[in-house]
Biotite code that builds the C-alpha atoms (Angstrom):
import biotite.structure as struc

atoms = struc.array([
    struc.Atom([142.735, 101.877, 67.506], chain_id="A", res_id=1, res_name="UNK", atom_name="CA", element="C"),
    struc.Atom([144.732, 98.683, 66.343], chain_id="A", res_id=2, res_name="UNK", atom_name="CA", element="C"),
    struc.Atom([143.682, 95.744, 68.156], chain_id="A", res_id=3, res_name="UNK", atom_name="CA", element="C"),
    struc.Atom([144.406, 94.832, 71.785], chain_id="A", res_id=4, res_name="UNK", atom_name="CA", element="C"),
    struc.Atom([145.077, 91.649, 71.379], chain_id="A", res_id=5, res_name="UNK", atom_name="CA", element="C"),
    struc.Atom([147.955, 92.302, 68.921], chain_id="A", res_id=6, res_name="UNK", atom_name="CA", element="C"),
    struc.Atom([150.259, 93.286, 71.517], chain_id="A", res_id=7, res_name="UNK", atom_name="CA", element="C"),
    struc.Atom([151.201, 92.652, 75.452], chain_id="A", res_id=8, res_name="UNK", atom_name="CA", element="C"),
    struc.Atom([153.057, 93.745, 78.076], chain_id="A", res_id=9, res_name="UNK", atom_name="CA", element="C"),
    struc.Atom([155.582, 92.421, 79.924], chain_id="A", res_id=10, res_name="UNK", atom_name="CA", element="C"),
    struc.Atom([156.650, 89.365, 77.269], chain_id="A", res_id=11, res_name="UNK", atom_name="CA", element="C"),
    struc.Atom([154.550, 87.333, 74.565], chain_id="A", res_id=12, res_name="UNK", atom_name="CA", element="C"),
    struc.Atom([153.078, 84.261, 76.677], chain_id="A", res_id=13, res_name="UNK", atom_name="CA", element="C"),
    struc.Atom([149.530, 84.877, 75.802], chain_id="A", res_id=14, res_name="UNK", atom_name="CA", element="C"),
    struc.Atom([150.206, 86.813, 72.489], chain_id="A", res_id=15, res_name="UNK", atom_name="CA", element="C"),
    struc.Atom([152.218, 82.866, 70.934], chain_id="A", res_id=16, res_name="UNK", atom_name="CA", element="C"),
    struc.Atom([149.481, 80.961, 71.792], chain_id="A", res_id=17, res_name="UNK", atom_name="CA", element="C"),
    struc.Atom([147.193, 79.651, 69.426], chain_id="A", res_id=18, res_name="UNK", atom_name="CA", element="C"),
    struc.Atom([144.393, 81.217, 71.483], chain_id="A", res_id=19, res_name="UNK", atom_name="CA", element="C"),
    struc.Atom([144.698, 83.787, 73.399], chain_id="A", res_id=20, res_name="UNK", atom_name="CA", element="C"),
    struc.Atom([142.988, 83.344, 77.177], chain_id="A", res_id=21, res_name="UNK", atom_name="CA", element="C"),
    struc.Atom([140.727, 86.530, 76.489], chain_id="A", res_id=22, res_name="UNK", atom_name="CA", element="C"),
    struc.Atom([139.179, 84.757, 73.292], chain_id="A", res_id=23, res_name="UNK", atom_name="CA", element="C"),
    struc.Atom([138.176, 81.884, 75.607], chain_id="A", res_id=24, res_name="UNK", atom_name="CA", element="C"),
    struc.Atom([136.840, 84.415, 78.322], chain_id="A", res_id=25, res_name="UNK", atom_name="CA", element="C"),
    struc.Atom([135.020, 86.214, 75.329], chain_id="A", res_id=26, res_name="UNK", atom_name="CA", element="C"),
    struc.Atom([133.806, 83.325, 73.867], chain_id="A", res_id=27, res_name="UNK", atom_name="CA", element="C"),
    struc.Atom([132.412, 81.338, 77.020], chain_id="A", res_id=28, res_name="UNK", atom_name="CA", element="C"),
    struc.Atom([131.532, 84.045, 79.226], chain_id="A", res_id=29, res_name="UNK", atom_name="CA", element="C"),
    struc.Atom([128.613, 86.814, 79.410], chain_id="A", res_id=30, res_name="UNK", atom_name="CA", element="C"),
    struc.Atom([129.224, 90.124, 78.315], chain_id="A", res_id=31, res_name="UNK", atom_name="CA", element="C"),
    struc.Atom([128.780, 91.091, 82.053], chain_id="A", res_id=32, res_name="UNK", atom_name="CA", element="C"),
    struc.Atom([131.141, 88.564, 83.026], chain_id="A", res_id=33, res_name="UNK", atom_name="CA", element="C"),
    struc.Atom([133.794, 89.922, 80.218], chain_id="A", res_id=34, res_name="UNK", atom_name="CA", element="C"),
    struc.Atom([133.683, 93.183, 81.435], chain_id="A", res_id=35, res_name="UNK", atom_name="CA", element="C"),
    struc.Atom([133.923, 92.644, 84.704], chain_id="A", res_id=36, res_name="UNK", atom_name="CA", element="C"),
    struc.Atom([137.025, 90.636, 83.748], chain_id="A", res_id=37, res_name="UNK", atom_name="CA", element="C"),
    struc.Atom([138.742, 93.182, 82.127], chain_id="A", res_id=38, res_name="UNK", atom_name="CA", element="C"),
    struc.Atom([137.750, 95.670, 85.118], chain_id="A", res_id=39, res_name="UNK", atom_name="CA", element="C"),
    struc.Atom([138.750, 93.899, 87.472], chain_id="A", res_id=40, res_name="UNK", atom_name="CA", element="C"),
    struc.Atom([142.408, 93.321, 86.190], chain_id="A", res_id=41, res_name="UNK", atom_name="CA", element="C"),
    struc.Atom([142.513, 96.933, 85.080], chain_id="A", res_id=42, res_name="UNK", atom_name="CA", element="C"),
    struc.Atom([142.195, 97.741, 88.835], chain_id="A", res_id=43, res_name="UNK", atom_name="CA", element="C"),
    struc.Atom([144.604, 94.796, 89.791], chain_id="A", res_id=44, res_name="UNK", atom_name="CA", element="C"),
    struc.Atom([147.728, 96.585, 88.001], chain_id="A", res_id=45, res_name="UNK", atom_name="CA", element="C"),
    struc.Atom([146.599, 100.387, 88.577], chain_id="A", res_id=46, res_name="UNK", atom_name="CA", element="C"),
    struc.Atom([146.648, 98.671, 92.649], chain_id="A", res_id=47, res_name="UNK", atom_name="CA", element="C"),
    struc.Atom([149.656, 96.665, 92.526], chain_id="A", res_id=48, res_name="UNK", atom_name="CA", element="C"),
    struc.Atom([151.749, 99.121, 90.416], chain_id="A", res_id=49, res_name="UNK", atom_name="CA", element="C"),
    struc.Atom([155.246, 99.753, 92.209], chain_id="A", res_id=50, res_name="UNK", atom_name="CA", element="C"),
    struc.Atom([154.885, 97.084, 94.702], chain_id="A", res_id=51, res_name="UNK", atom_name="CA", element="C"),
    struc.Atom([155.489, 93.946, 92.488], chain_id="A", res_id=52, res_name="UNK", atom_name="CA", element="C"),
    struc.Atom([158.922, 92.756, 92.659], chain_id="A", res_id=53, res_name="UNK", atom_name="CA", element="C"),
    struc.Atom([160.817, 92.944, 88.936], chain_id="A", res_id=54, res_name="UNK", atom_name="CA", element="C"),
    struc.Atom([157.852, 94.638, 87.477], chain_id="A", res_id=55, res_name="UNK", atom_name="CA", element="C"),
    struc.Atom([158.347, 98.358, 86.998], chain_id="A", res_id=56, res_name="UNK", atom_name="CA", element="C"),
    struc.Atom([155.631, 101.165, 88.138], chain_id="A", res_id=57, res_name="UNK", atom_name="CA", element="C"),
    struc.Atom([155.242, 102.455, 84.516], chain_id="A", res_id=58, res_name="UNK", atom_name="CA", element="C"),
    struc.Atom([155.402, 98.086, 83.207], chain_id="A", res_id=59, res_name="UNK", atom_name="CA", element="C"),
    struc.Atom([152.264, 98.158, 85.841], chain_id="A", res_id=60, res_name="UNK", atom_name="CA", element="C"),
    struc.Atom([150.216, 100.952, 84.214], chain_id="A", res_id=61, res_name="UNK", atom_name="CA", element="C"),
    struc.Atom([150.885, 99.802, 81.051], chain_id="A", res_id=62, res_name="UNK", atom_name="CA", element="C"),
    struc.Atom([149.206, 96.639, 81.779], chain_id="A", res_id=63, res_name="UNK", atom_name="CA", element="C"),
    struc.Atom([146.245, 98.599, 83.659], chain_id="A", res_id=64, res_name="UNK", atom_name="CA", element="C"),
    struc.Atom([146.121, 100.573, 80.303], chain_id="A", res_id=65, res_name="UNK", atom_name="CA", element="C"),
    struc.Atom([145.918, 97.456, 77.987], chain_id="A", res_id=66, res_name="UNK", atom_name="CA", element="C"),
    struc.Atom([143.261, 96.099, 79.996], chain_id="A", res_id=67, res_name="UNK", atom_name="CA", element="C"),
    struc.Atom([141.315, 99.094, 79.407], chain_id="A", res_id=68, res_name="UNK", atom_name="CA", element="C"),
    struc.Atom([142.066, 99.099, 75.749], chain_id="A", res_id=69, res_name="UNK", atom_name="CA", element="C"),
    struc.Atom([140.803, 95.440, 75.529], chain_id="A", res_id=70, res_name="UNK", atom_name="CA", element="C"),
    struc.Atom([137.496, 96.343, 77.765], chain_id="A", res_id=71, res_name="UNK", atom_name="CA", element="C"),
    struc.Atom([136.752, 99.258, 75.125], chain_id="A", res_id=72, res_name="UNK", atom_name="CA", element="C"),
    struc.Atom([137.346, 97.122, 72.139], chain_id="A", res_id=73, res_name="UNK", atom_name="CA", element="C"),
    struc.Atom([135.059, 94.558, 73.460], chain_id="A", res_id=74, res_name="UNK", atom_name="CA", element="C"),
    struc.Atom([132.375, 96.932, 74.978], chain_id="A", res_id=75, res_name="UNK", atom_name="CA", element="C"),
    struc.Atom([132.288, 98.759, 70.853], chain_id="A", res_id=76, res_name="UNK", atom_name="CA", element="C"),
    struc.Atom([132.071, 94.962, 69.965], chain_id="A", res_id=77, res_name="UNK", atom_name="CA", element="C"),
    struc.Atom([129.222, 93.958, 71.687], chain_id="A", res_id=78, res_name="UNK", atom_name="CA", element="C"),
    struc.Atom([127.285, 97.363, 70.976], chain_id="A", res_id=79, res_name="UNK", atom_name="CA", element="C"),
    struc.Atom([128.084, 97.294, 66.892], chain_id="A", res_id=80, res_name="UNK", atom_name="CA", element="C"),
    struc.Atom([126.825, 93.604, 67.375], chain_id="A", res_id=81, res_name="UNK", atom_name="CA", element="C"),
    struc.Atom([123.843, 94.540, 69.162], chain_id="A", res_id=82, res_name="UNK", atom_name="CA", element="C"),
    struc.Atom([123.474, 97.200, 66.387], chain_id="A", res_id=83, res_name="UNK", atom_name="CA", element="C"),
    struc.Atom([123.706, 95.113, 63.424], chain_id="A", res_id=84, res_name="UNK", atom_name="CA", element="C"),
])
């Protein structure tokens, strides 16, 4: 799988900056605390999906899905680093 954090959904607001808010998160935060991030926001768009105004239902799930890509790239992180 290519890396998460090379794309976004919905524009490039995070993606342009020179760090990204999930590197901060990752950086600064338990792994507990990272994953329940990334839950948590995965469950945010799956919930909100169709009932945001100019956001599409599928824009929504794609959002929930890229959430979930970024909580199993960090989860294989954090195990090949616990690993190693």
């Amino acid at each position: 799988m290519d890396d998460p954090k090379n794309k976004q959904v919905g524009g490039t607001h995070y993606k342009d900056m020179a760090i990204q808010p999930v590197d901060v998160i990752e950086a600064n935060f338990t792994p507990e605390e990272v994953i329940g991030y990334y839950r948590g926001n995965a469950v945010k768009y799956l919930l909100r999906a169709g009932n945001k105004t100019g956001n599409s239902f599928g824009q929504e799930l794609a959002k929930a899905v890229h959430y979930c890509e970024l909580l199993i790239a960090y989860r294989n992180k954090v195990e090949n680093n616990e690993k190693g």
